[in-house]
N, C-alpha and C positions, 0 to 999 in steps of 0.2 A: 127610682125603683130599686127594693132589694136588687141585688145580685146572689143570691141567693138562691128566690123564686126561675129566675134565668139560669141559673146553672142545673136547676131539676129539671127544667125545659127543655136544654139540650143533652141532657145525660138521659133522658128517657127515650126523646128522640133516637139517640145513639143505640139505648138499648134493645130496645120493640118491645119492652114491658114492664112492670111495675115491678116488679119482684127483682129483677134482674138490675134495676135502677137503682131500688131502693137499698142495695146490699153497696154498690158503687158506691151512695153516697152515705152509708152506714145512718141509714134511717130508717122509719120502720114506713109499710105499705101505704097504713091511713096515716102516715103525715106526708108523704110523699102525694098523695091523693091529694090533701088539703091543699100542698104546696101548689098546683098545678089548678087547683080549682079558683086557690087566690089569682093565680097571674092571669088566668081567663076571665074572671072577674073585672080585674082592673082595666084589661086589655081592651075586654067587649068583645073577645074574640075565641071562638072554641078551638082549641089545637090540635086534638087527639079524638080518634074516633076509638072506643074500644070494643073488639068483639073478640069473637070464639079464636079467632088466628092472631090474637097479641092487641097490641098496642100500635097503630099507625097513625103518621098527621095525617092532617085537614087539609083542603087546597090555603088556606091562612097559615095553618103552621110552618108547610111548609116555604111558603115567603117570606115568613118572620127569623126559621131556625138561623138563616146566614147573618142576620144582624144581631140575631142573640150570641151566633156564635164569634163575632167581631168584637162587640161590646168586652164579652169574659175575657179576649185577648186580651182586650187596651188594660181590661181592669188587673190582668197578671203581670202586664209589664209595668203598669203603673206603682204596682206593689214592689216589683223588684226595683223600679228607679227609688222609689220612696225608699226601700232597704239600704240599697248604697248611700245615699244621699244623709243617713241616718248614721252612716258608719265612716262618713267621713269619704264614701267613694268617688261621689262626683263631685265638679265644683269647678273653683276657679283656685290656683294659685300664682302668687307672682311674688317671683323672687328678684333679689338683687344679689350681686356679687363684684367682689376687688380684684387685684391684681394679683393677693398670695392664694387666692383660692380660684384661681386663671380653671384649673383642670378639677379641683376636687367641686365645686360645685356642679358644673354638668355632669361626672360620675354620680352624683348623690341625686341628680334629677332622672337621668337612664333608672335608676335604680326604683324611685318610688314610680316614675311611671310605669314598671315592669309588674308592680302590685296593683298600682291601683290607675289602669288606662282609660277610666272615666271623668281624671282629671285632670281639665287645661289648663297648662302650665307655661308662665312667660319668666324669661331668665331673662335680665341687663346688667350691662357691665356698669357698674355705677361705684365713685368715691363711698366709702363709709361714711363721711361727713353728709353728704346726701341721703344715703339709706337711711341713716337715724331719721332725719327729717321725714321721712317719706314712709318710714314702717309707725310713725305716730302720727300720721295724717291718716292712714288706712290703705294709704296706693301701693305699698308692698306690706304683705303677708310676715317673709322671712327676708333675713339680710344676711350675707355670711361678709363679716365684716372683724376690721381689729376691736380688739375687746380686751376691757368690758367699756360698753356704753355707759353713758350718764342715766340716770333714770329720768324714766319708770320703765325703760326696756328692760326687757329680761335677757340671757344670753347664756351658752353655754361653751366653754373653749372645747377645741377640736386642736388644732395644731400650734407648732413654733414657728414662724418663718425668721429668716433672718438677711442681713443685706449684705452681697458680694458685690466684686467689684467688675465688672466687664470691659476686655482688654481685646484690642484686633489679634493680641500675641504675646506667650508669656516666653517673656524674650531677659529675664531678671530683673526687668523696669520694679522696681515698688512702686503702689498706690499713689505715693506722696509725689514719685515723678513722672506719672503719668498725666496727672491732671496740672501738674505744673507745661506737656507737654499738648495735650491735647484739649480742645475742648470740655465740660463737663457735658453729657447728655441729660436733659430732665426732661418731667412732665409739663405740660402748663399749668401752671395754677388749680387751677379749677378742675383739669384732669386728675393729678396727683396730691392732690391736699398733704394726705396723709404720708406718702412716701418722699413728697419732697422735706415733709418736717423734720422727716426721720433722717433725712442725708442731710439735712444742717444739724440735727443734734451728734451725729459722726463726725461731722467736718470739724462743727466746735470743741468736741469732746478730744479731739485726737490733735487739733490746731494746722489742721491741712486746708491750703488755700488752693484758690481751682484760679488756672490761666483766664478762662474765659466760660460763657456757658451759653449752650444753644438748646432750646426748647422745642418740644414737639406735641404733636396731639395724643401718641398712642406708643402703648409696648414695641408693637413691631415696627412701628419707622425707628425705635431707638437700635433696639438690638440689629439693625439692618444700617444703620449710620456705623455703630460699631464695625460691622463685620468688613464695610466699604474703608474702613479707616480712620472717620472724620471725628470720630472723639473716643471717651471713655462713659461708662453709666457707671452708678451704683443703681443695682436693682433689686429684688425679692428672690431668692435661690430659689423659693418653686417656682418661677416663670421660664429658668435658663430649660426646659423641653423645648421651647420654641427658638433657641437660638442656633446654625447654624452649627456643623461639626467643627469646623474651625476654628470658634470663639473660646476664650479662655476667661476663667474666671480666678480671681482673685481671695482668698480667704481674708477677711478683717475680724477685727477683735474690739472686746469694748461692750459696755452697758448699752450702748444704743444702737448695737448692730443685728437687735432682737426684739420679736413682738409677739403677743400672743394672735391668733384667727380663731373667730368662734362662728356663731350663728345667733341671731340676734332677735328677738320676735315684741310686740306690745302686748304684756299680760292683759291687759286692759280689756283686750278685745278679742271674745269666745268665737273659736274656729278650730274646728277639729278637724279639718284637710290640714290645717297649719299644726296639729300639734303631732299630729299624723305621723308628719313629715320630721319634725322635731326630733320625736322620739325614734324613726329609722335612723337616723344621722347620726344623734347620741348613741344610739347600741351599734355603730358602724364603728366608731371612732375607738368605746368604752373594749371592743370585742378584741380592734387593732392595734 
């Protein structure tokens, strides 16, 4: 059924007369008459008695006006979901994030879901080497990952990070006699793909050998091995927020002690909550 016919239905009811309706819905009397004669027609059911004191319902009308007027609800809200939904406002997004973008990725998700809080949004801490995989399978949206990826992702750089060295105490040890004295801290494998590559392209590049080396699942058991004594890291300087006032870090030098962080998305696949998103991030970065 129009909704149309239902909105003369209950804007007439509302008003107790034709004239006074028909100005509400900026139409003229005898289409407003028609209007109403159609939906009783269809209905099988007379709505409006009229006489010399206006326009009043019918014992039918008024049974019907509360479903008429539920119906125009559902059908405004439905318009307003379809509005958002058209503009990118509801949805799903799922992101992925590294270890240089520890903090600035959940800033940039506080941020868009401050705009647009009709859409659910999943953040995991996940290797770049992963996210590639998985932002071209379709399971993540956006990646804030090193960059630039291989294609066909697309990607935009946002920052530098680069690698210091993390020390229980800068007590004058250099880098080169610290890991001669202590453990080297790493990721596992599979944890840190990416940042373990990068502390062998330093190690090699500068010809610093490590005593010995113990592995862990996660940033914070390293930086908390550090801070107890039991070794040294090389890690990403945006991560040292989470470390401990007491921990010291290290300045290194060198072509490999730097990388870019971007944002990484499959042009392939049209989403506009993802490009949304895209584009707050780039005018955050481009602004800062």
């Amino acid at each position: 059924m129009n909704t149309r016919l239902l909105k003369a239905f209950v804007t007439l009811a509302q008003a107790g007369n034709y004239a006074a309706a028909a100005d509400t819905l900026s139409i003229s009397q005898p289409a407003l008459t028609k209007q109403i004669s159609l939906l009783e027609s269809r209905l099988n059911v007379t709505l409006f008695d009229r006489g010399r004191h206006g326009t009043t319902l019918t014992p039918g009308g008024r049974r019907l006006l509360p479903e008429a007027e539920k119906v125009l609800r559902q059908m405004t809200a439905f318009m307003q979901h379809a509005s958002q939904v058209e503009k990118g406002g509801e949805g799903l997004l799922a992101a992925g994030f590294g270890l240089s973008s520890f903090t600035f990725a959940p800033q940039c998700i506080a941020r868009f879901r401050a705009v647009y809080p009709g859409v659910d949004i999943t953040l995991e801490d996940l290797p770049s080497a992963v996210q590639y995989d998985m932002l071209q399978s379709g399971k993540l949206h956006i990646g804030f990952v090193r960059v630039p990826p291989a294609a066909p992702l697309s990607y935009h750089t946002l920052f530098e990070d680069q690698l210091v060295c993390v020390v229980p105490a800068d007590d004058g040890t250099t880098v080169a006699g610290w890991l001669k004295q202590k453990p080297l801290l790493r990721l596992y494998p599979d944890r840190g793909r990416g940042l373990n590559a990068q502390t062998d392209r330093f190690l090699d590049e500068n010809q610093l050998y490590t005593a010995s080396v113990q592995q862990s699942e996660d940033i914070q058991t390293i930086v908390a091995l550090v801070a107890a004594g039991v070794g040294v890291a090389l890690l990403p300087k945006s991560v040292m927020h989470i470390a401990p006032p007491g921990l010291k870090t290290l300045p290194l030098s060198g072509k490999a002690t730097r990388w870019q962080v971007g944002i990484a998305w499959d042009p392939r696949r049209e989403d506009l909550i993802r490009d949304n998103f895209v584009r707050m991030v780039t005018e955050m970065t481009d602004a800062g």
